[in-house]
Rosetta silent file (secondary structure, phi, psi, omega in degrees, C-alpha in Angstrom):
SEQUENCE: XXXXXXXXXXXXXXXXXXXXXXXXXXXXXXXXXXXXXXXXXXXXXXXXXXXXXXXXXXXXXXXXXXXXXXXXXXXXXXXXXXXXXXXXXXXXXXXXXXXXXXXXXXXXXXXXXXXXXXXXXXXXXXXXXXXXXXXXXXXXXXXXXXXXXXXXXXXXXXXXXXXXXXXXXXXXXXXXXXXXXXXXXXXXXXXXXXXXXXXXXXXXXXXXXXXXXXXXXXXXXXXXXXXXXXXXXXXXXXXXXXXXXXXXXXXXXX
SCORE:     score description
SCORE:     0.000 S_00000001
   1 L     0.000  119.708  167.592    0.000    0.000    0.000 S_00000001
   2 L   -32.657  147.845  173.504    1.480    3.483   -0.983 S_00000001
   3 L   -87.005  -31.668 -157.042    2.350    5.857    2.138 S_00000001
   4 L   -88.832   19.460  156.749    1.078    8.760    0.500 S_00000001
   5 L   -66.920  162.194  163.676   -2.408    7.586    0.754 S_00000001
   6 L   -70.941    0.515 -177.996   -4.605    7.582    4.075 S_00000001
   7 L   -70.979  -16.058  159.071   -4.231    4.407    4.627 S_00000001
   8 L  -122.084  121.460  176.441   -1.463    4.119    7.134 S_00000001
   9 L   -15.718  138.733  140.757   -1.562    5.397   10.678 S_00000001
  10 L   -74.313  151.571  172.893    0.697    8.457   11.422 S_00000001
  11 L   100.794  -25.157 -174.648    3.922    8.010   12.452 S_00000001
  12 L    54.256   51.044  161.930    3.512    4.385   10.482 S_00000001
  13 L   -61.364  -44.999 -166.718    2.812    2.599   13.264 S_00000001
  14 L    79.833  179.055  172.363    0.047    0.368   11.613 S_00000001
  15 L  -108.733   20.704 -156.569   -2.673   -1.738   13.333 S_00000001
  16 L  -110.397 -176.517 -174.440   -0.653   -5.073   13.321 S_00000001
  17 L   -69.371  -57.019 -148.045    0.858   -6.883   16.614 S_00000001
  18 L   -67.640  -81.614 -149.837    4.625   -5.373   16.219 S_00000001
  19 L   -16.324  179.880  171.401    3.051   -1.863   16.053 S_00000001
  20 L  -126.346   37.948  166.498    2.590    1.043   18.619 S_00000001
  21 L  -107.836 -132.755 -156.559   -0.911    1.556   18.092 S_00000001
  22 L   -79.869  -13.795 -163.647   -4.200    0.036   18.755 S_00000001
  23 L   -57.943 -171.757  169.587   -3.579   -3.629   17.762 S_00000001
  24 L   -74.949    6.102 -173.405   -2.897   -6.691   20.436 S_00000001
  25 L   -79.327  -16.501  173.940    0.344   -5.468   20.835 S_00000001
  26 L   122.394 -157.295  178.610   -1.000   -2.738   23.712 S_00000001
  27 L   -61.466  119.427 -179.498   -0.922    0.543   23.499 S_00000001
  28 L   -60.221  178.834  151.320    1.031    2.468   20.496 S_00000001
  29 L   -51.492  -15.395 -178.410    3.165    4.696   20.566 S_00000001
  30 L  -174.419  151.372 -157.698    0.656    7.284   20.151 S_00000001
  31 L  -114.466  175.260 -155.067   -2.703    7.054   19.455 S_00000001
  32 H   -39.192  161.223  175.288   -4.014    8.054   15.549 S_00000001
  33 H    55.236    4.170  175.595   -3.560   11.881   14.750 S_00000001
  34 H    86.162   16.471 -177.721   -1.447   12.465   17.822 S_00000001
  35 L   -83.542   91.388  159.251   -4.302   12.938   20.465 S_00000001
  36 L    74.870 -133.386  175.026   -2.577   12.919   23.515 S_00000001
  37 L  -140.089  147.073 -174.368   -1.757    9.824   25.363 S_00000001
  38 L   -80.433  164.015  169.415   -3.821    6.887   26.017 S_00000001
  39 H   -18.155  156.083  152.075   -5.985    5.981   29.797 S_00000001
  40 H    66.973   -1.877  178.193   -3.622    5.003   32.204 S_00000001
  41 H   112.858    4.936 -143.447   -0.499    6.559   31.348 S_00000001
  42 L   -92.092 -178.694 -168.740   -0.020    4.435   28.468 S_00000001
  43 L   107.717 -142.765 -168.077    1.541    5.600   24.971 S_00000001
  44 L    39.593 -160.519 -179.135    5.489    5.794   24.030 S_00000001
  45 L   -39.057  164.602  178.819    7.165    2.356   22.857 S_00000001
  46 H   -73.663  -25.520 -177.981    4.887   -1.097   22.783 S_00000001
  47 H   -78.031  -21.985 -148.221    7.216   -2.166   25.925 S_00000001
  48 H  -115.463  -31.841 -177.384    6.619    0.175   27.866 S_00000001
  49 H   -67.797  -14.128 -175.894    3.128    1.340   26.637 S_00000001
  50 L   -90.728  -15.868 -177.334    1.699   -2.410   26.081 S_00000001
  51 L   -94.301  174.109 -164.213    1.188   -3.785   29.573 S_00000001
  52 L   -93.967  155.960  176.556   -1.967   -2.875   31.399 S_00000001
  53 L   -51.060  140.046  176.510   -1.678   -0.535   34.890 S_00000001
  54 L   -25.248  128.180 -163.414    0.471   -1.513   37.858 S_00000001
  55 L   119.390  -94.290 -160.348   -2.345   -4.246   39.149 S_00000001
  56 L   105.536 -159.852  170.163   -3.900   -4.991   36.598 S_00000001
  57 L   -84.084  110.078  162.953   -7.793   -4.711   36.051 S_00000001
  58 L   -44.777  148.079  177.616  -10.231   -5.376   38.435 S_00000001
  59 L   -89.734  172.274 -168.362  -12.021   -7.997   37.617 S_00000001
  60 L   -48.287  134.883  142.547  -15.943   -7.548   36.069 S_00000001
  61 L   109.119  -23.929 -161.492  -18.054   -6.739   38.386 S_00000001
  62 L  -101.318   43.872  166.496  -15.750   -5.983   41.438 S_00000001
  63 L  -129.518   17.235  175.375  -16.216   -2.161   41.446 S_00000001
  64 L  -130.334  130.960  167.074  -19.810   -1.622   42.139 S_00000001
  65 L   -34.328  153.587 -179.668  -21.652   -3.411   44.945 S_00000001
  66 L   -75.326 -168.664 -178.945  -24.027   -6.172   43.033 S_00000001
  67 L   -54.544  136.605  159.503  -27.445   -5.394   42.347 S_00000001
  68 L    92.360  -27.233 -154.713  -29.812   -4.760   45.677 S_00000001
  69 L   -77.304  -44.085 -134.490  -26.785   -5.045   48.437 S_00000001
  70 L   -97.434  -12.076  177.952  -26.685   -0.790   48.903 S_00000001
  71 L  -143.731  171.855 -167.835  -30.550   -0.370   49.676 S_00000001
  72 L   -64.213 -135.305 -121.541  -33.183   -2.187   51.472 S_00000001
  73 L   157.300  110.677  164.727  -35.381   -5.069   49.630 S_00000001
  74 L   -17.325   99.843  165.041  -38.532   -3.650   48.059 S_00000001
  75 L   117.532  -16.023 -147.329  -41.460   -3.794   50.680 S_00000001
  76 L   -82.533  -29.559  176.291  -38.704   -3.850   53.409 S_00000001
  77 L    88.974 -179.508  162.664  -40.182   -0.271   54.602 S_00000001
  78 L   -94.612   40.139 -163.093  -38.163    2.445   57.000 S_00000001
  79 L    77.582 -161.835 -164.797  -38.943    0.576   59.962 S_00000001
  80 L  -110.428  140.328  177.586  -41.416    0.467   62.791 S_00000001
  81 L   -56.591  164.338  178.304  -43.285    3.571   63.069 S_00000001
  82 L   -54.045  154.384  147.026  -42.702    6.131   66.028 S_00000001
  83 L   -39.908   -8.873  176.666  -44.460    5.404   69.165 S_00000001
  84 L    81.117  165.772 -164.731  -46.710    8.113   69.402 S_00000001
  85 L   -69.723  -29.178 -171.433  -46.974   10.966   72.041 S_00000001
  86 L   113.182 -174.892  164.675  -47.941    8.268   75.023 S_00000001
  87 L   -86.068  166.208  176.745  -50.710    8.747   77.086 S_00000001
  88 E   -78.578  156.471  171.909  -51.828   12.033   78.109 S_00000001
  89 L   -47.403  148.888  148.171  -50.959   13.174   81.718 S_00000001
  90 L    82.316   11.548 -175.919  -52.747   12.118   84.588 S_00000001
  91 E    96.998  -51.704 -133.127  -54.420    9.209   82.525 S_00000001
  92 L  -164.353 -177.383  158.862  -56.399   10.969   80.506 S_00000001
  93 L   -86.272  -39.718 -133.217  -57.053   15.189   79.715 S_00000001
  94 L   105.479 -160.576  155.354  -60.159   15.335   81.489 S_00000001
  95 L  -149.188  176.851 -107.482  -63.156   16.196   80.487 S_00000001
  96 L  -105.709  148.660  175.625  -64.299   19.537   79.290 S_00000001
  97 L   -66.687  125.713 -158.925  -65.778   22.373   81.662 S_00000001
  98 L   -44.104  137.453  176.642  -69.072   22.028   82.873 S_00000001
  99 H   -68.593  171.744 -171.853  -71.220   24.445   81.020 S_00000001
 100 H    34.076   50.321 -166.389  -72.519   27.472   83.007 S_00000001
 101 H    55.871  -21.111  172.192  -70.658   26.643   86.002 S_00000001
 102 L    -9.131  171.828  154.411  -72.255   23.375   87.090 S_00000001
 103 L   -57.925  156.944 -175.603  -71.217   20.545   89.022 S_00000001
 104 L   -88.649 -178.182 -141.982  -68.187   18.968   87.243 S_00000001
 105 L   -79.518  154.333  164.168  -68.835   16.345   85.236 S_00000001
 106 L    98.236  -12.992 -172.549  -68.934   12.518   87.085 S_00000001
 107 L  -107.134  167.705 -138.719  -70.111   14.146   89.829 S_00000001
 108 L   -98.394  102.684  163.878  -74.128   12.981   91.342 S_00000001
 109 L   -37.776  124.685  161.666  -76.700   15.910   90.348 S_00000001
 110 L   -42.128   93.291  165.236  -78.827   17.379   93.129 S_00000001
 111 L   -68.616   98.805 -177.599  -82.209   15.174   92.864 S_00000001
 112 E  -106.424  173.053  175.855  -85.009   17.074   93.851 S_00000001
 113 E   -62.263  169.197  137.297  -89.187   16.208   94.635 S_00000001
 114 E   -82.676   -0.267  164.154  -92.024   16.880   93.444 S_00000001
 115 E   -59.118  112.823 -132.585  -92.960   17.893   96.365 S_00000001
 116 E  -118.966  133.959  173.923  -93.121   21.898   96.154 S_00000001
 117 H   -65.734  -68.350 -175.196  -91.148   23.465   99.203 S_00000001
 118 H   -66.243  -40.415  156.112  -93.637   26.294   99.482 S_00000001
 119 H   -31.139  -63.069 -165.413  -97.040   23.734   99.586 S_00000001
 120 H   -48.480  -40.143 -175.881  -95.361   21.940  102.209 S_00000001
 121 H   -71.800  -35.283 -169.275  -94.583   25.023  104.295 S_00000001
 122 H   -82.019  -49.426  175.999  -98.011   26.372  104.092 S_00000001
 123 H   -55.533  -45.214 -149.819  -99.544   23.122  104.710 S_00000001
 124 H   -98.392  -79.173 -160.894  -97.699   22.373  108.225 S_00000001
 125 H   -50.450   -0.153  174.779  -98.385   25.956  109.251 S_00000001
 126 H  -131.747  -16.777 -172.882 -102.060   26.016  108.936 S_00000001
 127 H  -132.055   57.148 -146.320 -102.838   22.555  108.561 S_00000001
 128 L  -114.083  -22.807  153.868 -100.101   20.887  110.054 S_00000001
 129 L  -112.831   43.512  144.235 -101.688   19.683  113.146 S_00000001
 130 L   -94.527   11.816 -168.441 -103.954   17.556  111.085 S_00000001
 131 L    36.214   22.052 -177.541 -100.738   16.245  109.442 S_00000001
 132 H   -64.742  -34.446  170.613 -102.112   16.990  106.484 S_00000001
 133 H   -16.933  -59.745 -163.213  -98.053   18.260  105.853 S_00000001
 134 H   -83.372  -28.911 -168.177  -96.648   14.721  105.992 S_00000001
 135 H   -66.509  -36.835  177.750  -99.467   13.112  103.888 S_00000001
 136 L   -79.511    7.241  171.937  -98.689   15.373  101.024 S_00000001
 137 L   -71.341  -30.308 -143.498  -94.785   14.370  101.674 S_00000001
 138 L    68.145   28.771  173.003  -96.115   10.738  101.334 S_00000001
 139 L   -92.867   87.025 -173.754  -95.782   10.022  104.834 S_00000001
 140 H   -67.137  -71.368 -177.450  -99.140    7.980  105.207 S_00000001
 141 H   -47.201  -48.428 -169.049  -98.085    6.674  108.468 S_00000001
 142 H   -70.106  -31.404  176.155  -96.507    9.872  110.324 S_00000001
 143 H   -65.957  -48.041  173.779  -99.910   11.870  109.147 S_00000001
 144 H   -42.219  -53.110  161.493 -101.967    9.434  110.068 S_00000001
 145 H   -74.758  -28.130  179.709 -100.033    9.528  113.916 S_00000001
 146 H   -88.923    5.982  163.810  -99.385   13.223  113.883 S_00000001
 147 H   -77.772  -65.949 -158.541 -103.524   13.195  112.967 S_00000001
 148 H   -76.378  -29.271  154.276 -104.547   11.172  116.058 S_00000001
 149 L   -98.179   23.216  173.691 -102.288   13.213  118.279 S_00000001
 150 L    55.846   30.175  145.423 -103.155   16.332  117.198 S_00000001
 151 L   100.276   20.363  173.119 -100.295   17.186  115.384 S_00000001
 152 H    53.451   51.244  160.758  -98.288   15.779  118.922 S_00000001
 153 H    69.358    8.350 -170.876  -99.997   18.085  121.052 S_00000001
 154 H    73.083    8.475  160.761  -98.441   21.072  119.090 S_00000001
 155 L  -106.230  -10.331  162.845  -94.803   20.248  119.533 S_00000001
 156 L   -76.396  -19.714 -164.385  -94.657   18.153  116.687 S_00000001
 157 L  -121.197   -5.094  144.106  -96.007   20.551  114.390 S_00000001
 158 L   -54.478  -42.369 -166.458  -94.048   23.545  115.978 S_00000001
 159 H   -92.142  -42.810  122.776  -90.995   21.439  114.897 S_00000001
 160 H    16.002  -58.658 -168.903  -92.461   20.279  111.620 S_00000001
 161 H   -79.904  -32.379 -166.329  -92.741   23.824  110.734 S_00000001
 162 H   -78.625  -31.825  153.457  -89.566   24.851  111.412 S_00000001
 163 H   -34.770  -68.264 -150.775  -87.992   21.754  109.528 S_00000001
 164 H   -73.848  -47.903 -156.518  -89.828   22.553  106.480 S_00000001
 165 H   -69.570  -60.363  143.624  -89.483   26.196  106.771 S_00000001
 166 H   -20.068  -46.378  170.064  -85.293   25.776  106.872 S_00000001
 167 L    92.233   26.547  174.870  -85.353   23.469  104.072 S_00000001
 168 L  -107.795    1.525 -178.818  -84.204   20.224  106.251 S_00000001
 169 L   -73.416  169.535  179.996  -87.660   18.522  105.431 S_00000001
 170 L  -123.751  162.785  171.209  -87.273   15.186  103.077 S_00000001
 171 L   -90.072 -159.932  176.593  -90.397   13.493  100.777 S_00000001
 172 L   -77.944  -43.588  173.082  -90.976   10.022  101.681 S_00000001
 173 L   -66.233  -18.545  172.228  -88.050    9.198   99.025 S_00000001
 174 L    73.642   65.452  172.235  -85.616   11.509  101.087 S_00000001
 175 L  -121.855  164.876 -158.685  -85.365   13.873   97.991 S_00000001
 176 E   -98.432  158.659 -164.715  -84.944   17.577   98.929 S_00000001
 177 E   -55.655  158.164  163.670  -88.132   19.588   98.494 S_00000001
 178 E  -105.964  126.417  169.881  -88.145   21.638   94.979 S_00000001
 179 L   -74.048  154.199  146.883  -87.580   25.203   94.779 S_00000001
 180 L   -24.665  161.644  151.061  -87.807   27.961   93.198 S_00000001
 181 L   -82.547  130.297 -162.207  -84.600   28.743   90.923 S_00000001
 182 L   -57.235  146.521  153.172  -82.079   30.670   92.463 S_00000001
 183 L   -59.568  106.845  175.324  -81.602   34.465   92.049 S_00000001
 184 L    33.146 -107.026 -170.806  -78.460   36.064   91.345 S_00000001
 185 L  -145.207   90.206 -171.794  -76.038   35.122   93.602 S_00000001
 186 L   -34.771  160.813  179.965  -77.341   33.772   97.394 S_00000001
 187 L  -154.309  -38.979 -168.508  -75.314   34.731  100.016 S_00000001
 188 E  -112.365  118.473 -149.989  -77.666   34.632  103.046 S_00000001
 189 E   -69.889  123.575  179.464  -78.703   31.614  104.455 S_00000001
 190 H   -42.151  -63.343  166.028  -82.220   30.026  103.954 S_00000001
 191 H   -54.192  -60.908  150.191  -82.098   28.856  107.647 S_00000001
 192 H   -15.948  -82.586  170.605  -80.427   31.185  109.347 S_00000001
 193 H   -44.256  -40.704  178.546  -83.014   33.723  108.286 S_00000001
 194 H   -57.312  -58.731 -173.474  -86.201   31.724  109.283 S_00000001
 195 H   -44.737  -52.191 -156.152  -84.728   31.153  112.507 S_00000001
 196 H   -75.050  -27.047 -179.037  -84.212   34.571  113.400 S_00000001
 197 H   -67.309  -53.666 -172.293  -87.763   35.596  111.849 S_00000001
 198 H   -35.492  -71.950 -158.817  -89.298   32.858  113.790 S_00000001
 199 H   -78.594  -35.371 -124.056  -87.996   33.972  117.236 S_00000001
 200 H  -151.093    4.388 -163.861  -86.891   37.347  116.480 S_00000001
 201 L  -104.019    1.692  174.248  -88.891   38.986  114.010 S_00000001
 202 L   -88.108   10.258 -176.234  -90.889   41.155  115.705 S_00000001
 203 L   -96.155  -29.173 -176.633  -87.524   42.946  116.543 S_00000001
 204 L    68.298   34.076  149.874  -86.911   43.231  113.093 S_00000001
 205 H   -27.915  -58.762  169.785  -83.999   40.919  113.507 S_00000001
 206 H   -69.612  -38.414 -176.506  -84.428   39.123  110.159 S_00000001
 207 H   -98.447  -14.937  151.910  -84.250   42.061  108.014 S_00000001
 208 H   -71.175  -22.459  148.714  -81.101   43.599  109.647 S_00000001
 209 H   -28.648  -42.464  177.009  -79.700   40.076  108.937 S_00000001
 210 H   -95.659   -7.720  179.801  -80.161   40.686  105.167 S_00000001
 211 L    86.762   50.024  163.334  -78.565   44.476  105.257 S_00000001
 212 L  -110.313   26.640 -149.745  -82.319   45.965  105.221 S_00000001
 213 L   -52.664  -10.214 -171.875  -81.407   48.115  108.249 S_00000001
 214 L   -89.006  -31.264 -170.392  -84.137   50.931  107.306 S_00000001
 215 L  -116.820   32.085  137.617  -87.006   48.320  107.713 S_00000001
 216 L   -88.305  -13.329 -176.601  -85.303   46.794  110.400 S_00000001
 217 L  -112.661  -59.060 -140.085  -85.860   49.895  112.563 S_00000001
 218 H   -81.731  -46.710 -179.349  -89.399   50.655  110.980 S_00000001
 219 H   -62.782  -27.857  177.461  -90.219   46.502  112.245 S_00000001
 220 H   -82.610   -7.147 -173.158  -88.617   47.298  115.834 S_00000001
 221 H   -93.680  -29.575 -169.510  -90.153   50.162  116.230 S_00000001
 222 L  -122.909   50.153  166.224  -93.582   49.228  115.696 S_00000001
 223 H    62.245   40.014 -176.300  -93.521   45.152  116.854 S_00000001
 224 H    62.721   27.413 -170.946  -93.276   43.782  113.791 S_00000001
 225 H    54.000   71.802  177.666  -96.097   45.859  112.346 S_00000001
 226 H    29.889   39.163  166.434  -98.374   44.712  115.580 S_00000001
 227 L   100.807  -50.189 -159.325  -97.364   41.025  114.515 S_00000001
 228 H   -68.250  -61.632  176.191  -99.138   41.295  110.931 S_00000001
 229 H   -41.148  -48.116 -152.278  -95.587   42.306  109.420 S_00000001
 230 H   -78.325  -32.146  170.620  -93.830   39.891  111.204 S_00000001
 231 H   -63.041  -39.347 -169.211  -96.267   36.359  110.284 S_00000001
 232 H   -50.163  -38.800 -154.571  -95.534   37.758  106.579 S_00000001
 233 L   -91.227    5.462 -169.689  -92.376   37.905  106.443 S_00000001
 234 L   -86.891  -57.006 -167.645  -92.173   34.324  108.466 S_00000001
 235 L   -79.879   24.046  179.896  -94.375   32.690  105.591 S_00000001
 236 L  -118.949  -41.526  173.145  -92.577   34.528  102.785 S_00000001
 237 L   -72.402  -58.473 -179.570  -89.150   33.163  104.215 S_00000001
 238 L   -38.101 -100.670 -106.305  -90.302   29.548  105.003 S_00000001
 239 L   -73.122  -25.781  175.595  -91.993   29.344  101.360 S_00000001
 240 L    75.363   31.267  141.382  -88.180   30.225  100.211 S_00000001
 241 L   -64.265    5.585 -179.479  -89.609   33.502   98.197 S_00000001
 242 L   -81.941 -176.541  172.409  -87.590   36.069  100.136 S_00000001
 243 L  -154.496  148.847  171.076  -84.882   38.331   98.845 S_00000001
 244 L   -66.693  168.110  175.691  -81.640   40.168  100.282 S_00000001
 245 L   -54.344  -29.751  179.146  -81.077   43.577   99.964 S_00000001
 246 L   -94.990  -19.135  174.165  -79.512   43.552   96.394 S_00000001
 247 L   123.491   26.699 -176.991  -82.789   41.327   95.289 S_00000001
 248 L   -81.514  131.862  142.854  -80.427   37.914   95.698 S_00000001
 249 L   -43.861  175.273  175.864  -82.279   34.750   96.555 S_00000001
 250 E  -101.099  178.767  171.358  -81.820   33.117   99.955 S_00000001
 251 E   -90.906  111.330  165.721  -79.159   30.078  100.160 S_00000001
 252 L   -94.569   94.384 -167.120  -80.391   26.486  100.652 S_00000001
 253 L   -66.425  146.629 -178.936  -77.944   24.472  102.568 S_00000001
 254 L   -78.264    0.000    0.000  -78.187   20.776  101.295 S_00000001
């Protein structure tokens, strides 16, 4: 083959073994057109340029982990989920505040009768030593005996009254009598007050007791308004229908 054709490498190395190119002899001397030097350092003479780098070659395969080793197994997941926050303190949160002030919750609502407070009171003060009082309570027997003793000679039905009128009477079921609803915000005690009208009201005890001190003087001065003042304001407390000086209900201890 002519040289001055394209047909032989520069430098006239060739492609054959004894060459310094590309052939099985290793690397030529240089590789076609003079680009550089080949990987690895390799180029100059076939002796020096033909063996492969200091080593050798890894063999296939040993420079990447195999397939699969570098990540988890499909399905394998991130693990077991976190645990969560726990329990809340104290067992539990609670539970949420009773509306409008109430009792809190879990705790046993105030059962009342059907028994009317103010009936009862009216009954045992006019008809109380006929026991008609306990029969509308549903105390067959105790009417029936405070009937035949005439209401126990008037000490049963003295004490009767004042029980009821205080707000310590029971039904037959031992449920508390039913009341009005309260008024603004009691302060002054449902008993407390009877007593002192009972004993005291012609003195006009009971209404300086509520901070009524002008008609606390006008009842002492003139005997409880000759007595007439002084039953009202006895059946107006018992009946639980009074009011304090700012217009409050009375208090009904349980």
């Amino acid at each position: 083959m002519s040289t001055s054709g394209g047909g032989v490498p520069p430098g006239g190395g060739g492609w054959g073994n004894a060459g310094g190119g590309w052939g099985n002899g290793g690397w030529g001397s240089s590789p076609p057109g003079g680009q550089g030097v080949a990987p690895g350092g390799g180029g100059g003479a076939s002796s020096a340029g033909g063996t492969p780098p200091p080593g050798g070659y890894p063999p296939p395969g040993a420079g990447y982990p195999p397939p699969g080793a570098g990540y988890p197994p499909p399905g394998a997941g991130w693990g077991a989920p976190p645990g969560g926050y726990g329990a809340p303190p104290g067992g539990g949160w609670g539970p949420p505040p009773a509306h409008g002030g109430g009792p809190p919750h879990g705790a046993p609502a105030q059962a009342y009768s059907d028994k009317d407070q103010a009936t009862a009171f009216m009954l045992a003060v006019f008809l109380g030593t006929f026991g008609v009082d306990r029969f509308y309570l549903g105390q067959t027997g105790l009417g029936l005996l405070k009937l035949f003793t005439c209401g126990g000679l008037g000490f049963w039905s003295l004490i009767d009254t004042i029980l009821i009128g205080t707000g310590s009477m029971r039904d037959a079921q031992g449920l508390v009598l039913r009341r009005d609803a309260p008024v603004g915000h009691p302060t002054k005690s449902q008993s407390t007050l009877f007593l002192l009208s009972y004993f005291l009201g012609y003195f006009g005890v009971d209404r300086f007791y509520l901070g009524q001190t002008g008609l606390g003087i006008a009842k002492l001065l003139t005997c409880g308004g000759l007595g007439i003042w002084s039953l009202i304001d006895i059946l107006m407390i018992g009946m639980g229908r009074f009011r304090d000086a700012e217009g409050n209900s009375l208090r009904f201890e349980r």
